[in-house]
C-alpha positions in Angstrom: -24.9 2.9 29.0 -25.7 6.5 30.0 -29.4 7.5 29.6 -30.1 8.8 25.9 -26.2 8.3 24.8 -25.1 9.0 21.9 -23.7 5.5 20.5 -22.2 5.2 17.2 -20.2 2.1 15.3 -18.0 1.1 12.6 -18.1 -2.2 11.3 -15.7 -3.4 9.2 -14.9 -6.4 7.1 -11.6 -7.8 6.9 -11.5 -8.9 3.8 -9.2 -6.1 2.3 -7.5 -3.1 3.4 -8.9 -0.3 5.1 -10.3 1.6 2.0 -10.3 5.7 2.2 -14.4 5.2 1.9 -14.1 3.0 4.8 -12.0 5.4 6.7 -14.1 8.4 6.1 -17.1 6.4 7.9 -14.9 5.5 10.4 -14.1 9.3 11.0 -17.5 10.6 10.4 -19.0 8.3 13.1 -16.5 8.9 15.4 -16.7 12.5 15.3 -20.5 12.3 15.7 -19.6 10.3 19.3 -17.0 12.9 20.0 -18.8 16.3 19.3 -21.9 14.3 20.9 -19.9 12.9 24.4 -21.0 9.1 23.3 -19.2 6.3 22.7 -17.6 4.8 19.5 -17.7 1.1 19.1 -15.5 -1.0 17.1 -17.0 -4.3 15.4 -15.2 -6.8 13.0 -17.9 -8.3 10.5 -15.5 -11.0 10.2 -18.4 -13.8 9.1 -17.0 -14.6 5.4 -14.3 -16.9 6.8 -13.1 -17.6 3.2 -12.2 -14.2 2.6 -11.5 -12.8 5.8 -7.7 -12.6 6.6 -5.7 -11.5 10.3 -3.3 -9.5 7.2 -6.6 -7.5 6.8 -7.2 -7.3 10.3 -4.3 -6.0 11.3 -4.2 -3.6 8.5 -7.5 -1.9 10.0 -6.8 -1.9 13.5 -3.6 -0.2 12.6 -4.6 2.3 10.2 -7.7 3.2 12.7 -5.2 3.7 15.5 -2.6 5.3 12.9 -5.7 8.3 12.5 -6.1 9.1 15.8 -9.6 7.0 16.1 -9.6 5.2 19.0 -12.7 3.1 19.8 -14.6 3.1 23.0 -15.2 -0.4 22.8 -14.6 -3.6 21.2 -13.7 -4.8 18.9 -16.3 -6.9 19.0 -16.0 -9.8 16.4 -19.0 -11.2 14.8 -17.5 -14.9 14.5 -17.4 -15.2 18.5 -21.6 -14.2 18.3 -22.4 -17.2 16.7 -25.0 -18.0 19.2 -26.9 -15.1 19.4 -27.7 -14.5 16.1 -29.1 -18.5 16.0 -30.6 -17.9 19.3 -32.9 -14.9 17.6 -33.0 -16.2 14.5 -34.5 -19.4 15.7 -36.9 -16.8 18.2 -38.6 -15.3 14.7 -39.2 -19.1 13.7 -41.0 -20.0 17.1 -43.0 -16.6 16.8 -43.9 -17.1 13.4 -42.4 -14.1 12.0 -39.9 -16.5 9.6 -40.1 -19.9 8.2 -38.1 -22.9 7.2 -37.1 -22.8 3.4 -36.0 -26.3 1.9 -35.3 -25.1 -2.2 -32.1 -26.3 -3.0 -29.7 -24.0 -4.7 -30.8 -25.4 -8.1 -34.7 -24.5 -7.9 -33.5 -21.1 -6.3 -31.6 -20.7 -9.6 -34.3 -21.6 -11.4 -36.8 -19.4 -10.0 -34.6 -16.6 -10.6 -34.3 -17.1 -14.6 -38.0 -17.4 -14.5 -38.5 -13.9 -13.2 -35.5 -12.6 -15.5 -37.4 -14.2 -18.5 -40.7 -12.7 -17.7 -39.4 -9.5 -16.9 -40.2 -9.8 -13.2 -37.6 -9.0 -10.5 -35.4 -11.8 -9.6 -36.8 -12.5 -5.8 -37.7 -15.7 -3.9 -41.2 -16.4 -4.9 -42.2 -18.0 -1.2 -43.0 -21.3 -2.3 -42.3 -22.5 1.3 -44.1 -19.5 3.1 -47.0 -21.4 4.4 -45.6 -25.0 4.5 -46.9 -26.9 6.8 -44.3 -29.8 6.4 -41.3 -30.0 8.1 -38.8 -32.7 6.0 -36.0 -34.3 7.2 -33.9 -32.8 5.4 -31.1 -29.0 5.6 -33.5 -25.8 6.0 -32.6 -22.1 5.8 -34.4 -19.8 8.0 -36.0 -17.1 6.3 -38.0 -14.1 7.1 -41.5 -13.5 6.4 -41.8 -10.3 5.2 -44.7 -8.1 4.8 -45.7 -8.5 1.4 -48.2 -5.3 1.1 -47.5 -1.3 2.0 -44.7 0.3 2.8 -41.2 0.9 4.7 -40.6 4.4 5.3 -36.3 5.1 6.2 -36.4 8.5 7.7 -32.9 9.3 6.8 -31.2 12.1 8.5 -29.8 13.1 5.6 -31.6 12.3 2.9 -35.3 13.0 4.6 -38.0 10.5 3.8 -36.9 7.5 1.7 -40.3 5.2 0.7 -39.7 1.2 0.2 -42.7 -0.7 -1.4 -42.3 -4.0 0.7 -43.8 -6.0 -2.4 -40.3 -4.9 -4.2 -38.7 -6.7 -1.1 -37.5 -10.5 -0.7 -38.2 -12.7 2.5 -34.4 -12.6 3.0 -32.5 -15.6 4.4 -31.6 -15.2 8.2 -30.2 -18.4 8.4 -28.3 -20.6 6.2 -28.7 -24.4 5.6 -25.5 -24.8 7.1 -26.1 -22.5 10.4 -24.3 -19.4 9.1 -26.3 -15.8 9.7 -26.6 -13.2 7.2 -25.2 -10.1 7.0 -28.3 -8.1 6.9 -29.9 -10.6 10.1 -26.3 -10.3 12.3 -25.7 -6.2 11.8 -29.6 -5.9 13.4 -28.9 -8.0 16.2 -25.2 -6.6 16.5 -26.5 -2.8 16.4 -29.5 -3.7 18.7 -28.0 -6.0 21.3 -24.8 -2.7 21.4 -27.5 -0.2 22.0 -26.0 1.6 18.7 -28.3 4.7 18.4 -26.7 6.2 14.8 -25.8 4.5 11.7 -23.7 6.4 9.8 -22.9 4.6 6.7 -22.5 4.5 2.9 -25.5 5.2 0.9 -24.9 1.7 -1.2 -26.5 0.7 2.3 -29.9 1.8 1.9 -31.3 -0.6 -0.4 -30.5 -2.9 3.3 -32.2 -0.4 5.6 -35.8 -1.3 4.9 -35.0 -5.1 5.0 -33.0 -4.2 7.9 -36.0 -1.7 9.7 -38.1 -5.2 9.6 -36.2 -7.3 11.2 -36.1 -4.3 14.1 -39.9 -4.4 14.4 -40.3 -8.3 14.1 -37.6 -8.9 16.9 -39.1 -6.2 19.3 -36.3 -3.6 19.0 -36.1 -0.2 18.5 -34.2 0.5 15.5 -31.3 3.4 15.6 -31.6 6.6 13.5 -29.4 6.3 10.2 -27.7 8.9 7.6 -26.7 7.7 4.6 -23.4 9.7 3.2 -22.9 9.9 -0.9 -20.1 7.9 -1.8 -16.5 8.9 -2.8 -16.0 8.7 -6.5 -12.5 9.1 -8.5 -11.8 12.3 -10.2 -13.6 10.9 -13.9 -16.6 10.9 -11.4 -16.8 7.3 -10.9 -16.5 4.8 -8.2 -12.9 5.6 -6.3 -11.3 2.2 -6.8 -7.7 1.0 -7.3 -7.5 2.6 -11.2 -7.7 6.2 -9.8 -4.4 4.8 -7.7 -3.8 4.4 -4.0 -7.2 3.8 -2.3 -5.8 2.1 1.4 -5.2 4.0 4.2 -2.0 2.5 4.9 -0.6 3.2 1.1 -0.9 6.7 1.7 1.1 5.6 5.5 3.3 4.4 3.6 4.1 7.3 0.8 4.5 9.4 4.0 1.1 11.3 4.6 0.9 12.6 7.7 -2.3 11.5 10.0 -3.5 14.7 10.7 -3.8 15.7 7.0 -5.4 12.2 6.7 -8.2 13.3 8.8 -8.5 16.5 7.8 -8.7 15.7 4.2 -11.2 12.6 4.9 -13.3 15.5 7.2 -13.6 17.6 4.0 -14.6 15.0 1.9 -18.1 15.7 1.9 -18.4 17.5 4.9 -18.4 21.9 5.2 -18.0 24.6 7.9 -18.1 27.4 5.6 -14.7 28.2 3.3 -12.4 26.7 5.9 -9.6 23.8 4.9 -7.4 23.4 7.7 -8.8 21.6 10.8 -7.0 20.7 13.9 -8.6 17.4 15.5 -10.4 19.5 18.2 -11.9 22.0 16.2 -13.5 18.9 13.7 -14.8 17.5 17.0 -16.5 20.8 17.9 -18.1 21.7 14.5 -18.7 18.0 13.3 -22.8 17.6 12.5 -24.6 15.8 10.0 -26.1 19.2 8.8 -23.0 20.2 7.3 -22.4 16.7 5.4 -23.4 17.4 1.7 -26.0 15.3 -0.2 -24.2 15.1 -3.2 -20.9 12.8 -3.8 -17.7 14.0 -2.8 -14.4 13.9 -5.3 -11.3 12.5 -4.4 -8.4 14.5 -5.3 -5.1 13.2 -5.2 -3.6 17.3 -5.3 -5.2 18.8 -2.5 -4.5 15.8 -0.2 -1.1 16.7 -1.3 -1.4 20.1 -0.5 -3.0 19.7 2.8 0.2 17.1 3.5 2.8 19.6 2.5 0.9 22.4 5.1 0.8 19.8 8.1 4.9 19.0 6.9 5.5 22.7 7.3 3.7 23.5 10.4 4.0 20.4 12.6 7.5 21.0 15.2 10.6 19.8 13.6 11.5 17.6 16.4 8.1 15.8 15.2 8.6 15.5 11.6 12.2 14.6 12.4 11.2 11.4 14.9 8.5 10.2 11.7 11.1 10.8 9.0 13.2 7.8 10.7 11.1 5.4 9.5 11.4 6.2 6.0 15.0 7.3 6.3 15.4 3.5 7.7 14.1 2.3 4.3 17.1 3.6 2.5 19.6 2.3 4.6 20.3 5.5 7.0 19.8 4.6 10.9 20.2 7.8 12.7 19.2 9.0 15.9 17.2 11.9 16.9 19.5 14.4 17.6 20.1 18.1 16.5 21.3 17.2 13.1 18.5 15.8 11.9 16.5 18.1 13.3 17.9 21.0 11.9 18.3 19.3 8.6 14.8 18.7 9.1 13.8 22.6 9.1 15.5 22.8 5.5 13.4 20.2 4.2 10.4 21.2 5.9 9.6 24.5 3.3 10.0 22.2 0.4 8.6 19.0 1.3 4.6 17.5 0.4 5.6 13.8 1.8 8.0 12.4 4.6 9.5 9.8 1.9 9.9 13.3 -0.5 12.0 14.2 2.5 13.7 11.2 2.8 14.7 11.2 -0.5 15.8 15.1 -1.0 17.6 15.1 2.5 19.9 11.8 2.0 22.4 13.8 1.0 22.8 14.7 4.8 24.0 11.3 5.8 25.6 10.3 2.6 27.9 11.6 0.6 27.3 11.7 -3.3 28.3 8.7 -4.8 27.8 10.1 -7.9 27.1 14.1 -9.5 24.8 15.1 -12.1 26.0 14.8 -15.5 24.5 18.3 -16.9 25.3 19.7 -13.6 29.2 18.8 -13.9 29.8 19.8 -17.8 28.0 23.4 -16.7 29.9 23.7 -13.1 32.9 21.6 -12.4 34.5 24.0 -15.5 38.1 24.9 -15.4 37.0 28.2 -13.6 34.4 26.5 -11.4 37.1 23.8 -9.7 39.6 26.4 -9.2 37.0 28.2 -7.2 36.5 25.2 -5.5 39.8 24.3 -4.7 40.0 28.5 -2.8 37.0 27.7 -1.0 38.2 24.9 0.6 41.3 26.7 1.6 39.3 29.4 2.7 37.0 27.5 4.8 39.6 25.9 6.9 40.3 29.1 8.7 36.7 30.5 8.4 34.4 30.2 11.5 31.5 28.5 10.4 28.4 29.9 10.4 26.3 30.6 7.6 26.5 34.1 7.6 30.9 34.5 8.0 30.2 31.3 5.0 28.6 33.5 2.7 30.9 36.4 3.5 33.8 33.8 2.2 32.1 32.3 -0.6 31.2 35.9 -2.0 34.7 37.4 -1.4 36.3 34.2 -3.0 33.8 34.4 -6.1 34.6 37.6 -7.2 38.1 37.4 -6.7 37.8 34.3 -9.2 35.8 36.3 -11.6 33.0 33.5 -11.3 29.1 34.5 -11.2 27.6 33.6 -7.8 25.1 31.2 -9.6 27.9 29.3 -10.7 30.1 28.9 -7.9 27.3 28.5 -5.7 26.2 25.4 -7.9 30.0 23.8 -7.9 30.0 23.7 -4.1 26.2 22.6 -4.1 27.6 19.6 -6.2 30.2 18.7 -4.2 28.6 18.6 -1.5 24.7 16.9 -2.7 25.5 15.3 -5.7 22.6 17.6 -7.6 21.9 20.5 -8.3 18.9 21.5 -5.6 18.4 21.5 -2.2 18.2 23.5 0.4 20.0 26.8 1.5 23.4 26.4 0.8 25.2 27.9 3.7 22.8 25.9 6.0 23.4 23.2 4.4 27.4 23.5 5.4 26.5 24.5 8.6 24.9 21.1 9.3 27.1 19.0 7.7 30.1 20.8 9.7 33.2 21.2 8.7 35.1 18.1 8.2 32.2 16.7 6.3 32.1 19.6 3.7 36.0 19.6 3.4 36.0 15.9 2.8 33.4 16.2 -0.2 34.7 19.1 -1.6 38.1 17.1 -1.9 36.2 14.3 -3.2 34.7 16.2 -5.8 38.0 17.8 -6.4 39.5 14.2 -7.2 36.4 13.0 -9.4 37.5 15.9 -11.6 40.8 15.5 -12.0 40.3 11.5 -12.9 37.4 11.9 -15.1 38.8 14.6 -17.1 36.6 18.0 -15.0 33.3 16.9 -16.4 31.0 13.9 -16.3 32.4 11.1 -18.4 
């Protein structure tokens, strides 16, 4: 460890999926490490075996490595510490500075409706605080806190935060059955990793105090924390699964794009000036706590969108091409990365805000319509419309095929029928999509090459002559 490095952490539990509140710590400490040359550490808090699940596990290793944030080191896991957290918790009991605590869960209850009914603060009363005793019989460990003065957190964002230590509870360390407590393991964890910044939700502070003791009773110097507003949902509450898709890997999955992922999550809360678009670098360079707002951030579904749809349009197509497989591979459609798809790929690009959008709007590229839009046939596949088609097919046999000698035809065979462009523009868009949108027509021909567009417009030629010219 380098002298006066910069050491930051994120410490997950895996007892869910990694949440877009959980992710925008993740990114906030590890752009502190970047823009500061330290080191990010990865640590799985992983000490509620009940809950805790490798599904979950996966999920956030994953996700982390699907944004770009690669940890330094670790992951540490907090089950495989066992030891140490006993080993100092048993310390503070030898020094003094905690005590055995035999109440059984049924006089702690009872204590606590006490306090509720006299309108005291539910907190352990320390009824075994100066036992002298020592029965045979299961023990938690807990610690003796001060019960007069104060805790001051000096919060990097938030300034001075005061903590009368009478409003706090000699917390258990240690449970009766050996397991540590959260607030006990993250001290030793953060102390025993040298972690010099906490950066961390602000539903975290009402630890820090409790957490700041345990610093000075086990000899450590504590690390300097910032605690960031939350993220609530656009009616201004908590963001949780009723404002929709709060995982990281949902929004994987609905095609976001990494890179608008973390330049979203950047924003959320964070400034430099009137700027929106970040590249990964330029976040690293300007990223400091000074610029992270005190109030809480909104998360809106539309300008991730919007950011998405920017990164779609601007990323290389051979790029967006090699991610769309995925999600073209969903819907049956196995193709390789080859010029096609590329070039269909620079169609969709312009009119795309997610990969699976694209995936949907660019099937039509690798299958031909097994159906055609009902309104779209009665107003195009007329008596006028199929004659027209019927010409351009002729036409196009002989026709070299590039978009611009393809206009030339289609223009020069339209007025000869007498048929607005609109219209027979639409009729050979059917034929050859199935709908009535896509992309630019004559590209659209040019990709699919010629065989392909002959053998739809046939096909569309023979729908209408068995079902009569128009959608039955």
């Amino acid at each position: 460890m380098g002298l006066g490095e910069v050491r930051t952490r994120f410490a997950p539990s895996p007892t869910g999926y990694l949440h877009i509140g959980g992710a925008r710590t993740a990114l906030f400490n590890w752009l502190f490490a970047r823009h500061n040359r330290g080191k990010f550490i990865l640590r799985i808090e992983d000490t509620d075996r009940e809950r805790s699940r490798e599904e979950f596990l996966e999920d956030i290793l994953s996700s982390l490595r699907w944004l770009g944030l690669q940890w330094d080191e670790g992951p540490y896991f907090q089950s495989e510490r066992m030891d140490l957290y006993r080993e100092h918790a048993f310390r503070l009991l030898e020094e003094g500075k905690a005590y055995r605590c035999y109440c059984t869960p049924e006089e702690l209850e009872q204590m606590r409706k006490k306090a509720l009914q006299e309108g005291r603060k539910p907190k352990y009363d320390g009824r075994c605080r100066n036992r002298t005793d020592q029965p045979n019989r299961p023990f938690a460990i807990r610690f003796k806190a001060p019960i007069e003065g104060v805790t001051v957190v000096e919060d990097l964002l938030r300034g001075k935060v005061v903590f009368r230590n009478e409003e706090l509870d000699d917390l258990i360390i240690l449970r009766s059955d050996g397991t540590p407590t959260y607030n006990f393991c993250v001290v030793v964890d953060d102390a025993l990793m040298g972690i010099t910044h906490v950066i961390r939700g602000d539903d975290h502070l009402n630890n820090t105090p409790r957490q700041l003791l345990l610093y000075q009773a086990l000899g450590f110097d504590p690390p300097r924390f910032a605690h960031v507003p939350l993220i609530l949902g656009p009616d201004r509450t908590r963001l949780s699964k009723r404002h929709g898709a709060t995982s990281v890997s949902s929004y994987r999955e609905m095609g976001f794009l990494p890179e608008a992922m973390v330049n979203y999550l950047a924003r959320l809360g964070w400034s430099w000036g009137d700027q929106e678009i970040f590249s990964i670098d330029e976040l690293i360079e300007k990223f400091t706590l000074d610029n992270v707002s005190r109030s809480p951030a909104v998360f809106d579904p539309e300008k991730l969108l919007w950011l998405n749809s920017h990164y779609i349009k601007t990323l290389p197509p051979e790029e967006i091409a090699r991610r769309l497989q995925p999600f073209l591979e969903r819907r049956g459609i196995t193709v390789p990365l080859d010029e096609k798809l590329i070039e269909a790929v620079k169609t969709l690009q312009p009119r795309s805000r997610t990969l699976d959008e694209m995936a949907q709007q660019g099937l039509f590229y690798f299958l031909p319509p097994a159906s055609y839009d009902a309104s779209g046939t009665k107003k195009f596949f007329t008596e006028r419309g199929l004659e027209f088609l019927d010409r351009f097919r002729e036409r196009i046999k002989a026709t070299e095929f590039d978009p611009q000698q393809l206009e030339k035809a289609f223009r020069e065979v339209s007025e000869q029928r007498g048929l607005k462009t609109r219209d027979a523009a639409q009729a050979i868009r059917l034929s050859l999509t199935g709908g009535t949108v896509s992309p630019g027509l004559f590209e659209i021909m040019q990709i699919l090459g010629r065989e392909e567009c002959l053998r739809r417009i046939e096909k569309a030629l023979q729908w209408a002559k068995v079902s009569g010219g128009h959608a039955p």
